[in-house]
Each structure stands twice: as structure tokens, then as C-alpha cells.
TISE-714554 format. One record per residue (C-alpha): residue in three letters; x, y, z. Coordinates in steps of 0.02 Angstrom, whole numbers, plus 50000, padded with zeros to 5 digits. Layout:
ALA_X_Y_Z;
...
***
This chain:
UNK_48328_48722_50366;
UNK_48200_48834_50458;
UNK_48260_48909_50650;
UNK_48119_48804_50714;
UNK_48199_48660_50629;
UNK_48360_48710_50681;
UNK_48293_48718_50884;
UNK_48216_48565_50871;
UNK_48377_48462_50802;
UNK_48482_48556_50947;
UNK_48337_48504_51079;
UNK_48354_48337_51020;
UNK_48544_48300_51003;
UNK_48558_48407_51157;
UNK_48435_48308_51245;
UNK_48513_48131_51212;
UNK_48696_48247_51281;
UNK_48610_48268_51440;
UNK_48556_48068_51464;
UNK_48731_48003_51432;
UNK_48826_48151_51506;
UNK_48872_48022_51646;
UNK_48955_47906_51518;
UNK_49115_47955_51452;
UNK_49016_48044_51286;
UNK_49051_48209_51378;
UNK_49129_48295_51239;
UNK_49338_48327_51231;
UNK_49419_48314_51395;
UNK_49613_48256_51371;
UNK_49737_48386_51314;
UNK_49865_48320_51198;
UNK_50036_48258_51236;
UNK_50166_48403_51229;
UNK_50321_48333_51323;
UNK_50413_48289_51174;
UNK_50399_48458_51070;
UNK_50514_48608_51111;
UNK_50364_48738_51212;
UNK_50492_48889_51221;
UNK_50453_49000_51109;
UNK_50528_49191_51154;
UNK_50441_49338_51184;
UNK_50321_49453_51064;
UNK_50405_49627_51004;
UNK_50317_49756_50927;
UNK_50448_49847_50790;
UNK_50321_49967_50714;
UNK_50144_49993_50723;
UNK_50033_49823_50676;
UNK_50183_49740_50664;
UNK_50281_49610_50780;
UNK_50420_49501_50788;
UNK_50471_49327_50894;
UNK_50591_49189_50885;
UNK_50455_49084_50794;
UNK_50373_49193_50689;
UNK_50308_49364_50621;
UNK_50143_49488_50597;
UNK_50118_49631_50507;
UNK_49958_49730_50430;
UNK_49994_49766_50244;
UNK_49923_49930_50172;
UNK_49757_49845_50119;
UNK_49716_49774_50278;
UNK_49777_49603_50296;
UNK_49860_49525_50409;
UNK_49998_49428_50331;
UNK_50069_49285_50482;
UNK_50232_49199_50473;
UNK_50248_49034_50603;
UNK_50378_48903_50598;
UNK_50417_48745_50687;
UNK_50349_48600_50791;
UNK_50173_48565_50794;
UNK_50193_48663_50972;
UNK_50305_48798_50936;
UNK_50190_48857_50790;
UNK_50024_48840_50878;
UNK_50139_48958_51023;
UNK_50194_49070_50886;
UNK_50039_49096_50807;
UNK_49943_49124_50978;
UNK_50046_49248_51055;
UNK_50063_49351_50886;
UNK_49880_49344_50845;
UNK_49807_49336_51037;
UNK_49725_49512_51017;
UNK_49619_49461_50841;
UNK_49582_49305_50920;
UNK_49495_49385_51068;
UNK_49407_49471_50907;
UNK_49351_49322_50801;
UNK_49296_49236_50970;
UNK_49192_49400_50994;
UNK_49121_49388_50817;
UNK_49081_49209_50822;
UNK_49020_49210_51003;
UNK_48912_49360_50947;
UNK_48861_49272_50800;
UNK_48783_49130_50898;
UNK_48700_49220_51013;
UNK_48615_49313_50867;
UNK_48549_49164_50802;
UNK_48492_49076_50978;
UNK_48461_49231_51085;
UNK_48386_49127_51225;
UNK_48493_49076_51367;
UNK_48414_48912_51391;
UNK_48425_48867_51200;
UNK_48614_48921_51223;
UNK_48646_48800_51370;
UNK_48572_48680_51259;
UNK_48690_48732_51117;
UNK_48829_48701_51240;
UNK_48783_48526_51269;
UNK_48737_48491_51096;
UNK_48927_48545_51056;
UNK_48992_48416_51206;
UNK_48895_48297_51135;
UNK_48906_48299_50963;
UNK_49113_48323_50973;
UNK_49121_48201_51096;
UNK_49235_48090_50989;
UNK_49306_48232_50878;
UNK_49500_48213_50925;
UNK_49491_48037_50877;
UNK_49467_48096_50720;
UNK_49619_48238_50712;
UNK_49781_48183_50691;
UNK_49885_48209_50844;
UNK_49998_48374_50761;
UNK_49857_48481_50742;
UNK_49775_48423_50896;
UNK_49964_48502_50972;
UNK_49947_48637_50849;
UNK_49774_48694_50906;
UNK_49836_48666_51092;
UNK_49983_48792_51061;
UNK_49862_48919_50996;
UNK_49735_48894_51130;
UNK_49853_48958_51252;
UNK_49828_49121_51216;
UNK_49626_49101_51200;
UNK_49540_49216_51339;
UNK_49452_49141_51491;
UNK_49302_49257_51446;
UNK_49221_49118_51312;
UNK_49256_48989_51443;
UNK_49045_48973_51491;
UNK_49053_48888_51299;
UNK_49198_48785_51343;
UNK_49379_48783_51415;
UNK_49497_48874_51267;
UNK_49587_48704_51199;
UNK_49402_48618_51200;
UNK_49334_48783_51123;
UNK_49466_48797_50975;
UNK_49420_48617_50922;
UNK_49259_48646_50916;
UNK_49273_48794_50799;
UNK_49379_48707_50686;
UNK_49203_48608_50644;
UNK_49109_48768_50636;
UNK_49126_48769_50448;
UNK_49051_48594_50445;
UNK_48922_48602_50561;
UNK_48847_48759_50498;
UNK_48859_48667_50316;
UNK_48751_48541_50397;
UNK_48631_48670_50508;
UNK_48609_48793_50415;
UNK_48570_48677_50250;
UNK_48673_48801_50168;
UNK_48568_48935_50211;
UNK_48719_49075_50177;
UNK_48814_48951_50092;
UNK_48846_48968_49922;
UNK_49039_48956_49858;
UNK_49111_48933_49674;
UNK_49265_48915_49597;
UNK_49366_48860_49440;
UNK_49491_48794_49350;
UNK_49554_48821_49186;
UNK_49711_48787_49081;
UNK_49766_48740_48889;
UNK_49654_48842_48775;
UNK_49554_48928_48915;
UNK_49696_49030_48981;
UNK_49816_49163_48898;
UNK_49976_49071_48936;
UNK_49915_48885_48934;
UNK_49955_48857_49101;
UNK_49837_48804_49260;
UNK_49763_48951_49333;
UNK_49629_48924_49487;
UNK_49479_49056_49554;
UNK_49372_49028_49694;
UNK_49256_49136_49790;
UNK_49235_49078_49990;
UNK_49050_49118_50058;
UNK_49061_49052_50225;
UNK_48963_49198_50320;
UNK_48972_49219_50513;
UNK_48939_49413_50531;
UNK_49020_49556_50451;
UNK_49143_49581_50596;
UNK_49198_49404_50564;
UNK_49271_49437_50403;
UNK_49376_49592_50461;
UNK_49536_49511_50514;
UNK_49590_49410_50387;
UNK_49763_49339_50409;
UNK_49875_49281_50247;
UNK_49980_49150_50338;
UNK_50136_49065_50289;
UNK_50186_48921_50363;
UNK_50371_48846_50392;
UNK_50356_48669_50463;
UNK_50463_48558_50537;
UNK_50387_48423_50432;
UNK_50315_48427_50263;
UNK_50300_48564_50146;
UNK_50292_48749_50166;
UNK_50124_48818_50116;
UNK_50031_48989_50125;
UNK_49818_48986_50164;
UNK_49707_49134_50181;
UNK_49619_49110_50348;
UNK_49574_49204_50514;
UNK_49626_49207_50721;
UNK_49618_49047_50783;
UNK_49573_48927_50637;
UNK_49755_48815_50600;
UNK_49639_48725_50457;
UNK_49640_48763_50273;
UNK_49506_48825_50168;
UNK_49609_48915_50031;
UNK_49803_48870_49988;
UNK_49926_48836_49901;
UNK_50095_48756_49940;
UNK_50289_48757_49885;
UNK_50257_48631_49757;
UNK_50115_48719_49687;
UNK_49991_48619_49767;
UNK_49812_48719_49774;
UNK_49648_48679_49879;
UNK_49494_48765_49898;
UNK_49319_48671_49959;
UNK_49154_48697_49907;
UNK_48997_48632_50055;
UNK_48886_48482_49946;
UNK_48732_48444_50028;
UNK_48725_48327_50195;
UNK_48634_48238_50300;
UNK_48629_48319_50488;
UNK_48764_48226_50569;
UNK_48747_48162_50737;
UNK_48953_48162_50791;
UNK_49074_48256_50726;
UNK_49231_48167_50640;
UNK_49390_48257_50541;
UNK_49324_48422_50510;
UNK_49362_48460_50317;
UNK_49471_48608_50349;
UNK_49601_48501_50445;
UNK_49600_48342_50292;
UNK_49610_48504_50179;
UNK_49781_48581_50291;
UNK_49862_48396_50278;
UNK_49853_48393_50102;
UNK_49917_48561_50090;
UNK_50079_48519_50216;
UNK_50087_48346_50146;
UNK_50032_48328_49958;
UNK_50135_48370_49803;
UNK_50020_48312_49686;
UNK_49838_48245_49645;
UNK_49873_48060_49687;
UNK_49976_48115_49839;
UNK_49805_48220_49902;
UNK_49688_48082_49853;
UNK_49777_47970_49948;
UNK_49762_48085_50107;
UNK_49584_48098_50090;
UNK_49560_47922_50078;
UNK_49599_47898_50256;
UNK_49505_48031_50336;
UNK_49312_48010_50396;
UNK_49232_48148_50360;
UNK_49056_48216_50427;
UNK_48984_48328_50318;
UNK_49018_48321_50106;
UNK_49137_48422_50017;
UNK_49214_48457_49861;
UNK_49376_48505_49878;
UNK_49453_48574_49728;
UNK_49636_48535_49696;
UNK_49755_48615_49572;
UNK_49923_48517_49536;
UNK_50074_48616_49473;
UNK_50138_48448_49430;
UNK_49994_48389_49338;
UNK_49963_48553_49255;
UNK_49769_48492_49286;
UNK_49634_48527_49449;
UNK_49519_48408_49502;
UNK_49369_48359_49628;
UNK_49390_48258_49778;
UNK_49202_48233_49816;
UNK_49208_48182_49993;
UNK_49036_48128_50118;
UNK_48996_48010_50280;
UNK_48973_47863_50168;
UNK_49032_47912_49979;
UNK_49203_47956_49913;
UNK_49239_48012_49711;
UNK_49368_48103_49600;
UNK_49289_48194_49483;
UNK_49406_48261_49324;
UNK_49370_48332_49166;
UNK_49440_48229_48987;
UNK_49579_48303_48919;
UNK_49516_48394_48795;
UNK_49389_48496_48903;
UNK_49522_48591_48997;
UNK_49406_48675_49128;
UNK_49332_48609_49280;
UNK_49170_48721_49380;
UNK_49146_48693_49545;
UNK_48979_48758_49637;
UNK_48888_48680_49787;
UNK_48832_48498_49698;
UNK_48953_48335_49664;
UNK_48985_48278_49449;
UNK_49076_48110_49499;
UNK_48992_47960_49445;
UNK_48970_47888_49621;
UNK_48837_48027_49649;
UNK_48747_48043_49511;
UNK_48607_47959_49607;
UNK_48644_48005_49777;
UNK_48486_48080_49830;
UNK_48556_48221_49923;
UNK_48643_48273_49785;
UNK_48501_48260_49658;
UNK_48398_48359_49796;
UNK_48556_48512_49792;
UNK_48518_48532_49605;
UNK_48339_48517_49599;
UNK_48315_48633_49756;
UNK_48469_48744_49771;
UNK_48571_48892_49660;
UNK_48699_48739_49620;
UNK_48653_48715_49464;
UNK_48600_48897_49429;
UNK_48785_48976_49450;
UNK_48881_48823_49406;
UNK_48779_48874_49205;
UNK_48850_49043_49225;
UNK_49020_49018_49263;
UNK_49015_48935_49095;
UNK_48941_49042_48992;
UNK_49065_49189_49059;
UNK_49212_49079_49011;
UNK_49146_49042_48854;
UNK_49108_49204_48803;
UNK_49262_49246_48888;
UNK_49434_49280_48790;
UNK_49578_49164_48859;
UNK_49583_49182_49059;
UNK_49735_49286_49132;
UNK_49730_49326_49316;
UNK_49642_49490_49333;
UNK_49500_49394_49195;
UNK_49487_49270_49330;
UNK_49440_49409_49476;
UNK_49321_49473_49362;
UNK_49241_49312_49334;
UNK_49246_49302_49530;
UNK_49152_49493_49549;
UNK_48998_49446_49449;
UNK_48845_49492_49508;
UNK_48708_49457_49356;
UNK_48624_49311_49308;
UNK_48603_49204_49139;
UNK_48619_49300_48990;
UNK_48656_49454_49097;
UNK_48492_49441_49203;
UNK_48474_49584_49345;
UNK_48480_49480_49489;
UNK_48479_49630_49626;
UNK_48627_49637_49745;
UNK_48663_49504_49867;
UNK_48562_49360_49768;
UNK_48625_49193_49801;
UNK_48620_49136_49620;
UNK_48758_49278_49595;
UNK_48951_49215_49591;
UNK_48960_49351_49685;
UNK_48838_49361_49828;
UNK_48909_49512_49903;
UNK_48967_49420_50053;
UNK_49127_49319_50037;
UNK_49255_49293_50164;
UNK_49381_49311_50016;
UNK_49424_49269_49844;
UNK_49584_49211_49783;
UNK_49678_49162_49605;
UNK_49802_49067_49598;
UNK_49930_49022_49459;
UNK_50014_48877_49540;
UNK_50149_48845_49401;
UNK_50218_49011_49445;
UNK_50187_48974_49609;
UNK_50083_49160_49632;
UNK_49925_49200_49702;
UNK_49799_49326_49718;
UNK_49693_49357_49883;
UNK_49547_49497_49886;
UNK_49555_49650_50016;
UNK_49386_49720_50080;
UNK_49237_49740_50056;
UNK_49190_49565_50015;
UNK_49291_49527_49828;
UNK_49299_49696_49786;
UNK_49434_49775_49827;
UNK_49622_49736_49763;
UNK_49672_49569_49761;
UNK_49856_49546_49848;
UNK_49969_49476_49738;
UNK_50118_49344_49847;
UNK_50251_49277_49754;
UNK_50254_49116_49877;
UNK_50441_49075_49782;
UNK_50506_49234_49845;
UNK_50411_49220_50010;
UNK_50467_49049_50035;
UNK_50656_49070_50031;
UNK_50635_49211_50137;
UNK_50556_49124_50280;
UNK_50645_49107_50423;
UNK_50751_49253_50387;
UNK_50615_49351_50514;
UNK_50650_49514_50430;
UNK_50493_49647_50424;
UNK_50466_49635_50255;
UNK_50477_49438_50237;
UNK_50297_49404_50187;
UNK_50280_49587_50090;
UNK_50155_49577_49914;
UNK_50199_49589_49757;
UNK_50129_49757_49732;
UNK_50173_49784_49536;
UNK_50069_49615_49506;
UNK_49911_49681_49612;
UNK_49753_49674_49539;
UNK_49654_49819_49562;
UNK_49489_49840_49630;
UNK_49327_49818_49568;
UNK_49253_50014_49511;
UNK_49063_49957_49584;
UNK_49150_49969_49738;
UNK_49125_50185_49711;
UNK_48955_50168_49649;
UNK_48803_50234_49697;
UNK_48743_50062_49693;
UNK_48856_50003_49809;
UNK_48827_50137_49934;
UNK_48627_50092_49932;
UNK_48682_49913_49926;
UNK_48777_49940_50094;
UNK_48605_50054_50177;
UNK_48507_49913_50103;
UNK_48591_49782_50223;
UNK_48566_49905_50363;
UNK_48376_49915_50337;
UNK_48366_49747_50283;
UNK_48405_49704_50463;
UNK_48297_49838_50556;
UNK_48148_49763_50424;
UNK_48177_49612_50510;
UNK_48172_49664_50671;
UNK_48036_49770_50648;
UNK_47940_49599_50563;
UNK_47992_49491_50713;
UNK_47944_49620_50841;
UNK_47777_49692_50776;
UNK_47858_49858_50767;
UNK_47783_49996_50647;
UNK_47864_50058_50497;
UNK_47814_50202_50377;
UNK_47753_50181_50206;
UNK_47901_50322_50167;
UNK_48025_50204_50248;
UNK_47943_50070_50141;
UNK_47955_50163_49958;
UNK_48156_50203_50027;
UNK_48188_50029_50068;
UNK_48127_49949_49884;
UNK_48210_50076_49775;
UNK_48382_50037_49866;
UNK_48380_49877_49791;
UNK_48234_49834_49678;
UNK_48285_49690_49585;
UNK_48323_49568_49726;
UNK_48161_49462_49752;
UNK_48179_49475_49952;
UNK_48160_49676_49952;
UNK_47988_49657_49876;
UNK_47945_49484_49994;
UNK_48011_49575_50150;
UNK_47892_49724_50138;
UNK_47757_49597_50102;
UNK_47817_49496_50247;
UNK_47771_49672_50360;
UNK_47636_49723_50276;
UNK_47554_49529_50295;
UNK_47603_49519_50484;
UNK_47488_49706_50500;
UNK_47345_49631_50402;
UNK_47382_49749_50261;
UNK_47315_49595_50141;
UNK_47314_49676_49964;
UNK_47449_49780_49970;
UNK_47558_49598_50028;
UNK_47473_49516_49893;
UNK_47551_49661_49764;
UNK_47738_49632_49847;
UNK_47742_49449_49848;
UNK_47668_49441_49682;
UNK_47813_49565_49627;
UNK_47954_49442_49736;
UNK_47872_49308_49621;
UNK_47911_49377_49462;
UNK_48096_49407_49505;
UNK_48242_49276_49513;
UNK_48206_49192_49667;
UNK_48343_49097_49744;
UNK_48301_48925_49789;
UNK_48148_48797_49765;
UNK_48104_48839_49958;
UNK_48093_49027_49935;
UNK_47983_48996_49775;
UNK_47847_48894_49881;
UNK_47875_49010_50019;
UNK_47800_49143_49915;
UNK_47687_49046_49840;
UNK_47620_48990_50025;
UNK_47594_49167_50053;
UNK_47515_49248_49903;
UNK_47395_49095_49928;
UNK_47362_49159_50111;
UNK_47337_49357_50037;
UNK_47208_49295_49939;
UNK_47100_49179_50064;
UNK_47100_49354_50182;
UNK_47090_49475_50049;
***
């Protein structure tokens, strides 16, 4: 979906906001009921540098930059815990996201519009989230700053976050959306056992993606369980638990939704505290409404087997392989056979990368000898095409885009995972031993949620390429092109040449220097660009006519 397109769905949803903002549609307005959970929680002490300790939980920065978070308790007592211990990368993430936003609507009446299009279109969202994490969320929001309170008070606020991930599925039409994982086991792995990767694209901004926190959580009901997530989201996007329960999700395509309902990454955080195997998670997801689709992969140490819960508005499917196939790819399109003709999903593969990386994530684990762990994260760090095909950095058809939140492996038998340090999937992937992690919680010691560090694997050597150093400058002038495009401002020819050779194979460095040289009437040197964007590996059906739209236009005003 265009901006335009974007403004014009706010306008609209915002619009019908402002005509029944005297009903009771006026967005989330109730608090949750706290009286019956303990709300004394003990004070925050800092024992060493990036590291604290309370009653409830602890926090510490490991050597590679993560954050690894330790809450137990109540639905209250953890959302305390986690607040108070995290309240200074909150006030980050809030910055990030807030900064985000007004990136991508920079005008102040399109933002008060955005602010009634969120009252309105979460106006029934809590009927929809079952009552602990609405307590959970409550606990954290307690520590939320006032400054974010022109988008809403902080309990109101966190809510709405928590369907960020969804509505920007449905928004952005997966415009920076592009995810994929798998599973493999039996004759696909070294050892025979289950063994899970996944790759998490969700982009909000580089700063967004700074903080991540590792957290472990000890509740008072349910099962322990670790997720890789950031300040202020209590919802699960990547996990595993103390059975050896895994999920990850991957966005399908969706209609634009005109409420919200049970944001996925709070069904996904129930079936993490409360599943401890495939039927158990099933049955969870059964009973959730959901507003946008989702596959959400899950890995069962108990079945020694992963498969798809295919969730949407309207549809629901489980999608697993036979039992001889042994591996099960998950991109950004649904296999069960109750959408094999939904035409949403038959639009994701004939229009989107779906189809595109879900094809090479096959051929590298067929090629591939049998899958061990550090295999996996280099399955996870690819960056070429079919057959090997020079996609240029940051291409969406790329497992790796070059812009991941994390990746993370897990072995769920062994009950071990891997998460991915900066920058993007590069760098070493963490390796937790949730066993030993487990039976230390509670014992709040400063080392209780330490890595594994002999089982690390290590990062990815493009990381001290030359490459990767004009990859990085590229982004940089990537976004000054784009200003310069959207502003009319003048760029050299010199700045031009610099730009393409920093990296020439992605189709959108040749179409964003015909993009300037088009907007200053510069016809048949545009014509040569977008002719060159044309012949590379363009990412989606849209981009292709895009280009096509505009080499037509060269030529009429040549």
C-alpha cells in the first residue's frame, strides 16, 4: 500500500472515530482490576554497571549487547518488575516508535488523525485480551513516561503497541515485511532431532532494534518460558518454553481491518505460558479472534515435529508436512488446504517475495549437508537469490534482508537456543541453555540468566567486509536520495556515480537515481536507470509495473 493509500484509509477510519466519539467507541478507557494481585514489588538496585536487582526480578547487559530480563510472579508483580527494571529502555523504544510515526505522517493534522484512528480502531481491543495480560501490561505501564501521553495515557498507549505488529502487517501491506523460518528434523538434521530457524523482519527504525531484551519469565501460573523481545512489549514473537515448546510468526496477507481484536503476539505469549504441545497450542488458538493473518510456526519437543497454525479474521488451518518429508518452510503465504483458494493468499504469491524465498530456503537445505545449529544461522544470513543470483544488499527476496529485529535457532529437545547480536543477523548468536536457566530462576543471583558462551555461534565474516561498510553508507544515502527526490533538492552527477557503485546489484539503486533524474526532467538518462532497475531482480509484482509505468513515461517525453 502506497502513503497516499495509507492517508486516505487513516482519513477514513479516523473520520467515522470522530462521528461516534460521543458513543462509547472511544477507544480503551477502564484499567483492569488489580485488587486481588500482590502490587508490592521492592525497590530497583543497581549491583554493577547495566545491571540491577529487585525482589521480583533481574537485568543485566551481556557482553554482546543484550539485555537479558528475569520477572517472576502475578500477572501484576511481573508487569511491576519488568517496568521498573526496564523503565529507562522503555522511554527509548517509545522514542523510537514515536519517532518512527512521525517519520512516516510528518503532518500534525494527519497525526491527530492517527490518534483517533488508534481510539477508534482499538476501541474494543481489551475485550479481546485476556484479563492477565491486560494486568500484565498495566504493571508495566506504570513506569511508561507522561511525555507520549498527547498519543494516549501510558496503560491505553502500551495496548495499543502491542497491535503495532498487526496493524502495520495490515498498513503497510507488508511493505518492510518479509520474515522466514524453518523447521527440520529426521534426515535433515545432524542428530535427528527437531531443530527450528527463523529470521524476524518487523522494521520500525534502526534505533528500534537496539535494545533487545532476552527475557525469562517465572509465572505464577503456567509454564516458564524465555522470548526475545524489546521495552514494553509482554507479547511473544520468538520463544520457547520449559517443555520445549517453540513459536515464531510469520505476517500472511490481510484485509485492512476496521477494529482491532487479540493482537497475535499476545495468542502467541499464551501458548508459550500455557502449551506443552501442538494440540495443547492449537487448542489455544482456536479461541482467540484474531485481526490480521498469521502463521505461527510451532516446534513441539514432545512431538519431535513443527507445524503451521494459519490463523485470519475469518479462516483457521494447521498446516503439517507427511512424515516422510521432515521439513516444514515458512515465508509470508499460507500451504493449508483451507487457503489454497483464499484470494488474499493467492494474491501474496502471485504479487509478493513469498514464493520467491520460500524456493530458496529449499534449495539451500537440499543442497545443504544435515542441519546442525550454526548450518541453521547460515541458512538464516543468506543474502543471494536462486541458484546463487546477486540480488544486491537489502533485497527483499533475500532470507536475509539486512534488516531483522533478530534471528534465533532453537533445538527444543535440548531445550537450547540461539538468538543473534547486532547488526541485524550478523553478529554472534547467544547461545541459553533454558534447562540451566530455568532451575536457576528465582535464585536472583547476577549471573542467573548468563549464555552459554562455549556453545556461541560466531558471527557472520561479511560483517568486516568492504561490502558491508558500503552497504551501511548505502542506507545513509539511500535516505538523503530520498529526501533530496521528495524535496526537489539537487544532487551531483559525482554523488550519483558514488551512490550506484555502493550497491549496484539492488534494482532500487539504479530506480532511485532514475526516480531524481525523472523528477529534473533529465528524460534519457532516467530512461537508461530504470531500464537498468528492470533488468535486475526486482522485488515484488508492484515494483515491476512501477518501473514499467515509468520507463513508459521516459519515453512519451524523451
Amino acid at each position: 500500500m502506497d502513503i497516499q493509500l495509507f492517508y486516505r484509509v487513516l482519513g477514513f477510519l479516523s473520520g467515522s472515530y470522530l462521528m461516534l466519539s460521543g458513543s462509547s467507541c472511544g477507544g480503551i478507557k477502564q484499567v483492569p482490576q488489580i485488587n486481588q494481585y500482590q502490587n508490592e514489588i521492592g525497590k530497583r538496585t543497581e549491583i554493577a554497571p547495566d545491571s540491577y536487582v529487585m525482589p521480583n526480578g533481574t537485568l543485566r547487559k551481556n557482553d554482546l549487547g543484550i539485555w537479558e530480563l528475569y520477572v517472576a510472579g502475578d500477572p501484576l508483580q511481573r508487569g511491576l518488575a519488568n517496568g521498573v527494571l526496564t523503565k529507562e529502555l522503555l522511554y527509548r523504544q517509545e522514542t523510537a516508535f514515536v519517532a518512527q510515526v512521525k517519520e512516516l505522517v510528518p503532518s500534525r493534522f494527519r497525526q491527530w488523525l492517527l490518534r483517533g484512528f488508534l481510539r477508534f480502531f482499538n476501541r474494543r481491543l481489551i475485550d479481546h485480551v485476556p484479563a492477565e495480560y491486560q494486568v500484565e501490561i498495566y504493571g508495566l505501564s506504570r513506569s511508561a513516561s507522561d511525555t507520549f501521553n498527547f498519543l494516549a495515557p501510558p496503560y491505553q498507549r502500551l495496548m495499543y503497541f502491542h497491535g503495532a505488529h498487526d496493524i502495520g502487517h495490515a498498513l503497510r501491506d507488508l511493505a518492510l515485511v518479509g520474515c522466514t523460518s524453518f523447521a527440520a528434523w529426521g534426515e535433515h538434521t545432524a542428530d535427528g532431532k527437531l531443530l527450528i530457524g527463523r529470521n524476524f523482519d518487523f522494521y520500525a527504525g534502526d534505533e528500534f532494534a537496539e535494545e533487545k531484551i532476552m527475557a525469562f519469565i517465572n509465572p505464577q501460573q503456567g509454564y516458564k518460558h524465555a522470548m526475545v523481545t524489546w521495552a514494553g512489549m509482554v507479547g511473544a514473537v520468538s520463544g520457547m518454553n520449559e517443555m520445549g515448546l517453540t513459536v515464531t510468526i510469520n505476517a500472511g496477507k490481510s484485509d485492512i481491518p476496521y477494529k482491532a481484536k487479540t493482537p497475535i503476539g499476545l495468542l502467541t505469549r499464551e501458548i508459550l505460558q500455557y502449551a506443552a504441545n501442538i494440540d495443547d497450542a492449537v487448542r489455544i488458538a482456536r479461541k482467540r479472534a484474531v485481526f490480521v493473518s498469521e502463521a505461527i510456526m510451532v516446534g513441539s519437543a514432545a512431538d519431535g515435529k513443527a507445524v503451521l497454525i494459519e490463523v485470519s479474521p475469518k479462516k483457521f488451518g494447521v498446516y503439517e508436512v507427511t512424515s516422510s518429508q521432515n521439513l516444514l518452510i515458512c515465508t509470508n503465504h499460507f500451504q493449508s488446504q483451507v487457503y489454497q483458494s483464499d484470494k488474499n493468499n493467492m494474491r501474496q504469491l502471485a504479487e509478493s517475495h513469498s514464493q520467491y524465498r520460500f524456493d530458496r530456503m529449499n534449495e539451500l537445505i537440499a543442497s545443504a549437508p544435515p542441519l546442525t545449529p550454526t548450518a541453521a544461522a547460515t541458512l538464516l544470513r543468506d543474502k543471494d537469490g536462486i541458484s546463487g543470483a546477486k540480488l544486491g544488499y537489502g533485497n527483499e527476496k533475500a532470507i536475509n534482508q539486512l534488516l531483522a529485529h533478530h534471528a534465533v535457532v532453537f533445538q527444543p529437545e535440548d531445550r537450547l537456543m540461539w538468538v543473534s547480536s547486532a547488526p541485524y543477523q550478523l553478529g554472534e548468536f547467544v547461545a541459553y541453555d533454558l534447562d540451566a536457566v530455568f532451575r536457576q530462576l528465582g535464585s536472583l543471583e547476577k549471573d542467573a540468566t548468563q549464555a552459554v558462551d562455549t556453545l556461541n555461534i560466531a558471527s557472520d565474516a561479511f560483517v568486516e567486509s568492504t561490502d558491508f561498510e558500503n552497504y551501511e553508507e548505502f542506507r545513509v544515502q539511500m535516505r538523503n536520495l530520498e529526501t533530496a527526490i521528495e524535496k526537489g533538492l539537487a544532487v551531483t552527477d559525482e554523488a550519483l556515480n558514488d551512490f550506484m557503485q555502493l550497491n549496484p546489484a539492488f534494482w532500487k539503486t539504479s530506480f532511485l537515481i532514475g526516480e531524481y533524474l525523472y523528477e529534473r526532467r533529465k528524460y534519457d538518462r532516467a530512461l537508461h536507470y530504470f531500464q537498468l532497475s528492470a533488468s535486475k531482480e526486482v522485488a515484488t509484482l508492484r515494483d515491476k509495473d512501477l518501473i514499467r509505468k515509468r520507463i513508459r513515461k521516459c519515453e512519451r517525453k524523451r
